[in-house]
N, C-alpha and C positions, 0 to 999 in steps of 0.2 A: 293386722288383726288375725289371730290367730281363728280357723275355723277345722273343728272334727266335724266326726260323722254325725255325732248330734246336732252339730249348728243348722246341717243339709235338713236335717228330720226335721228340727222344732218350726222352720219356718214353711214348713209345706201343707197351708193352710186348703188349696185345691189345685184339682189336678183337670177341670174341664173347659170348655170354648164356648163362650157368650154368644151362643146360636139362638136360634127363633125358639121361642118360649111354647110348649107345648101342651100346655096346660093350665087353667084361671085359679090354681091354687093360693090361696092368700100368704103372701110372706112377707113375714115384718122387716126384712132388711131391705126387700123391695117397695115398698110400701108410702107412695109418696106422700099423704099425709103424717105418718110417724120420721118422714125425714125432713118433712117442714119444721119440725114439734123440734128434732133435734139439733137442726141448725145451728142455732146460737150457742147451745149449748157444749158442741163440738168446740166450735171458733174458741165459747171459754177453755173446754180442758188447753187447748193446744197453745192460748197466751198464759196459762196458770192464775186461770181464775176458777180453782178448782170449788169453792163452795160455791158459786153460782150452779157452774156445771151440774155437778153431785146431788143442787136440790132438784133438778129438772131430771135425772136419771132416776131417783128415788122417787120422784113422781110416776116415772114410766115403770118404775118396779112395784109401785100401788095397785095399776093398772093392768099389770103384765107379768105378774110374777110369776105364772103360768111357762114363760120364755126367758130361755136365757139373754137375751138380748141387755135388759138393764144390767145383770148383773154384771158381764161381760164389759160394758158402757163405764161401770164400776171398777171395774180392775184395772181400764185400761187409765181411768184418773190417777190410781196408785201408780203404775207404769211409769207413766210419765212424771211422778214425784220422784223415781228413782233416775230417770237418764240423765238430769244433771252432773250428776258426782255418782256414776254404775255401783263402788265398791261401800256406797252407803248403802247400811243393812234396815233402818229403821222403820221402813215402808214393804219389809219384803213378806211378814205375817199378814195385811192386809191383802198385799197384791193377789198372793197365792190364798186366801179364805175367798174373796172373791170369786177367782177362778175356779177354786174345787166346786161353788156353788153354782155356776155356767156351768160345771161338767153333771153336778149331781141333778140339777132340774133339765138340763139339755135328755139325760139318760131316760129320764119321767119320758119327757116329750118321744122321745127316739122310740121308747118300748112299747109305746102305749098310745100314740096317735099318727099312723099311717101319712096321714095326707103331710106332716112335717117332719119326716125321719129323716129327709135327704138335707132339711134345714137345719135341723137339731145336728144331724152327722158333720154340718159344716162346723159349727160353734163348738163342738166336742173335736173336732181338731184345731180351731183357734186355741182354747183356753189349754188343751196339753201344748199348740206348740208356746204359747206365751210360756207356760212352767218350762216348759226345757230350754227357752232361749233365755229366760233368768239361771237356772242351775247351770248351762255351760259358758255363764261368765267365766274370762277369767280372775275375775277376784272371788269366785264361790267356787269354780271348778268340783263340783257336785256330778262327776262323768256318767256315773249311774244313774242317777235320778233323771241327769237329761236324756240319756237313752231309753231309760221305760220311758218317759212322757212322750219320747220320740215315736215311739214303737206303739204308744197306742194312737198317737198322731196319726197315723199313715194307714191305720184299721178304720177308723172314718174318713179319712182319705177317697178311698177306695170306692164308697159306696155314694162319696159327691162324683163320681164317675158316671154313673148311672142315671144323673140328669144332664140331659142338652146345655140345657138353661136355669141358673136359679140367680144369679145375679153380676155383674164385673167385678163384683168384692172377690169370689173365687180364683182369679186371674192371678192376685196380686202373689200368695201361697206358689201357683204353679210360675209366677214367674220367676219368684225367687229360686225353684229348683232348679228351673231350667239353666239360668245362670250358675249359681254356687254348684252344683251336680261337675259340672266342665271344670269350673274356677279352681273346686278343689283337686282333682284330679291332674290338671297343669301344674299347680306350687305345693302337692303335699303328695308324691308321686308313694311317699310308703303308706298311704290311704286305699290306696288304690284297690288293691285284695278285698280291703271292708265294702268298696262300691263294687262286687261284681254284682251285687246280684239286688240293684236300683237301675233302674233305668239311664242310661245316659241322656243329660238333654241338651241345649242348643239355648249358648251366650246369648245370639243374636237375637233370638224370636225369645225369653228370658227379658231382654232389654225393651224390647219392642211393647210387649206384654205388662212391663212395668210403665212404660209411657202412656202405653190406654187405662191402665185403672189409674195414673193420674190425673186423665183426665176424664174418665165416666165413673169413676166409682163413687159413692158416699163416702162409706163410713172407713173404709183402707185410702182411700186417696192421699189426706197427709200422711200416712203410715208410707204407702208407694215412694211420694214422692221424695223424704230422705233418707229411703235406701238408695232409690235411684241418683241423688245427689251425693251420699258416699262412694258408689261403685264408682261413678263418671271420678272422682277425685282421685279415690285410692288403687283404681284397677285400668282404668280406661283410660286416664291421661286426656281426659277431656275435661278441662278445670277450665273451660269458658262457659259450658253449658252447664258443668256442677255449680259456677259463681252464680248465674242466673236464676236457677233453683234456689241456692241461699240467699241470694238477695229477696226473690219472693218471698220466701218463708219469713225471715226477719221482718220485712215490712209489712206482712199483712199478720202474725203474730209479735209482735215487739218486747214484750215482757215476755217471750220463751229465751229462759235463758240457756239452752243448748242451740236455740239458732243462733241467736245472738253472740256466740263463742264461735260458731262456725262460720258466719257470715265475717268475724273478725281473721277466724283463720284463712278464708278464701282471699279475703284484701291482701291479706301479709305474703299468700303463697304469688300472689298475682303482682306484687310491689305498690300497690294503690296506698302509699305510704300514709297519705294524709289522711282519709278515709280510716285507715286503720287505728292511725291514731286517736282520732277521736273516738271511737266504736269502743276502742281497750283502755281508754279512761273513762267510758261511761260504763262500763263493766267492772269494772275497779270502785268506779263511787256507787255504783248501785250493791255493789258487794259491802260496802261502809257503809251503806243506808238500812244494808239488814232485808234486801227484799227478795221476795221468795224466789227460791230457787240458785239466787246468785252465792257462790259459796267459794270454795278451794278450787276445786277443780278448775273453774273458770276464768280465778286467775291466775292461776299458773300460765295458763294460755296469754293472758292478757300484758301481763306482766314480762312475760318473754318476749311478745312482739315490741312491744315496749324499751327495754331490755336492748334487744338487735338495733333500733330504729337509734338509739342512743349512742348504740358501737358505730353504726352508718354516719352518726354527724360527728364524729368524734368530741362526742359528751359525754366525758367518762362520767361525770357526778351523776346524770342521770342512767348513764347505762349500770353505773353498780346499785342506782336506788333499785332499778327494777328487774335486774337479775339477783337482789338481797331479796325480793318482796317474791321473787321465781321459787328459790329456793324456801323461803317460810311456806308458804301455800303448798308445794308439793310435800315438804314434811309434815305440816296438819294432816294429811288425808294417808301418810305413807310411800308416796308416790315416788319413792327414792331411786325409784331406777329407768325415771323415763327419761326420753333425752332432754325436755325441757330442763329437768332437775341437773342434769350430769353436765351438759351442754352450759349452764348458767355456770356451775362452778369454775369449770374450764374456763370461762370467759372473767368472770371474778379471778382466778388466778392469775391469770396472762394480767391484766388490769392492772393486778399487787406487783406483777413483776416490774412494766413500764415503769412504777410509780418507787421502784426502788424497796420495794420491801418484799426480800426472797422468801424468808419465813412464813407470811403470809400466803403468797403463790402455791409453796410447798405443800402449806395444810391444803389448800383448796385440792390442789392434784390429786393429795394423799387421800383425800375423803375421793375423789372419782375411782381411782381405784380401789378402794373399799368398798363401795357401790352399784359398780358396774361389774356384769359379766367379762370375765377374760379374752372372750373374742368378740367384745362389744368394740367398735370403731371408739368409742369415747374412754377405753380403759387403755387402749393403745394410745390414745392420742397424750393423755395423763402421762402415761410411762416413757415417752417419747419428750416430754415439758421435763418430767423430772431429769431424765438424765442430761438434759440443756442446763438445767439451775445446775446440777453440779460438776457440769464443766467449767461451769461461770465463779464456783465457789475456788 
């Protein structure tokens, strides 16, 4: 995953330590009857029973619209219509009206009522850093946009400093820094000049920081917990504790279907063959059944372990059904140059080749290196196939 200096910005939601609370001011993200209220409602966004959810947040925006809290509750429903499939635009006019209005009634609050400036300053650097961690997708790659939202991210920042205490929500923001600040700075060393003048902070206590708002915070807790099950995967090489995490998340959300793709990729990474198998044909037929959320993206994913598990028993007819079915899914959405994509044709042409039809090998090759980056491992690997067929020819 690629990350710039906006990625560090947009996720640095707070920057203070969950010390003894110094004061009876009323705050609604502490507030444990409006977290009772929103319980359920949560569980729905996070399985994608988003109209459930949605009526119970627009209930709290009846009663509260005074706070940015519902609205905010609001965007984050769109949010998660988009993590399925990131490079789907359809959801992103909502997500972002949302969040402008978290930042325009947060502003109300911030200028205009003392006793919640420090609360309001947190939610006005939620809703900027949420806009700039959609703009530094890279399928929007909007670099501007996510650096102002960055940069006004980090100006309420600042001023959640100034509280001891306002809730374990604020952790999740500083733990993310404290991690990615280091992360990027180890694997993107010509970054490094843009971070002199941020704070250096510390993997470990980053890590640590994300394990406690998983488990004391409300309303960041799932948010915590699957950054902290990507980092364990993709940074940390602890993919027993990041398998542990997806397996929670899948079985206490079951109809999310980006756990549900992740919980399949952590079996495939791990060899839980069978397991896997089942999970990426249930994500396959729920994708034929049309149900929300389940799309391309997902099986592409699905379809590829699929795909491998078929090269593993030497079942060519199944392993070309579902490196054919790799390749369809990642052309619907574009996705022509991930390795699922490149990786399937490779394997589709090696297939044609066993099977005695070079022509066919050929085009598959020919299409990887059309596809793929020049110093992509899989454009070399094509170019390495083709000149094998024509020594054979």
């Amino acid at each position: 995953m690629k990350i710039g200096l906006a990625f560090l910005l947009v996720f640095c939601f707070g920057r203070t330590a969950a010390q003894e609370r110094k004061d009876t001011t009323l705050i609604l993200i502490s507030n444990i009857t409006i977290q009772l209220e929103a319980t359920q409602a949560l569980n729905d966004l996070y399985n994608f029973k988003f109209a459930k959810a949605e009526q119970q947040f627009r209930w709290f925006k009846q009663k509260y619209q005074w706070h940015p809290l519902p609205y905010f509750l609001l965007g984050l429903s769109e949010w998660w219509k988009i993590m399925p499939s990131i490079e789907n635009r359809d959801h992103d006019d909502r997500f972002l009206a949302y969040m402008d209005s978290t930042i325009q009634v947060a502003e109300q609050l911030h200028d205009k009522v003392p006793e919640y400036r420090i609360e309001a300053a947190f939610f006005l650097a939620a809703a900027y850093g949420f806009k700039g961690r959609l703009y530094s997708d890279e399928d929007r790659k909007e670099w501007r946009k996510a650096a102002v939202a960055g940069k006004r991210a980090l100006k309420f920042l600042e001023e959640c400093k100034e509280k001891e205490y306002l809730s374990p929500e604020l952790l999740f923001g500083d733990a993310l820094y404290n991690y990615f600040s280091v992360w990027v700075r180890e694997n993107y060393p010509a970054l490094k000049p843009l971070l002199w003048f941020f704070p250096k902070g510390d993997k470990e206590l980053g890590l640590k920081q994300l394990r406690e708002v998983s488990f004391n915070a409300f309303y960041t807790r799932t948010e915590a917990m699957v950054w902290l099950m990507r980092i364990y995967n993709s940074y940390e090489n602890k993919n027993e504790q990041a398998m542990q995490i997806a397996e929670y998340l899948f079985k206490t959300y079951p109809d999310n279907p980006y756990f549900h793709r992740y919980y399949a990729r952590m079996l495939y990474t791990r060899g839980m063959y069978a397991d896997m198998e089942r999970e990426s044909k249930a994500i396959l037929t729920r994708i034929d059944s049309g149900d929300l959320g389940y799309e391309a993206t997902s099986g592409r994913y699905a379809a590829f372990f699929l795909g491998q598990l078929g090269d593993f028993r030497n079942n060519r007819d199944e392993a070309k059904k579902y490196y054919g079915q790799t390749v369809k899914f990642a052309e619907e959405t574009g996705a022509t140059q991930s390795g699922y994509y490149l990786y399937s044709l490779i394997a589709l042409g090696e297939i044609a080749g066993k099977e005695g039809d070079k022509k066919l090998a050929r085009k598959y090759f020919e299409d990887v290196k059309k596809k793929a980056g020049r110093k992509d491992e899989a454009f070399k690997d094509a170019k390495r196939r083709l000149k094998n067929l024509d020594k054979g020819d």
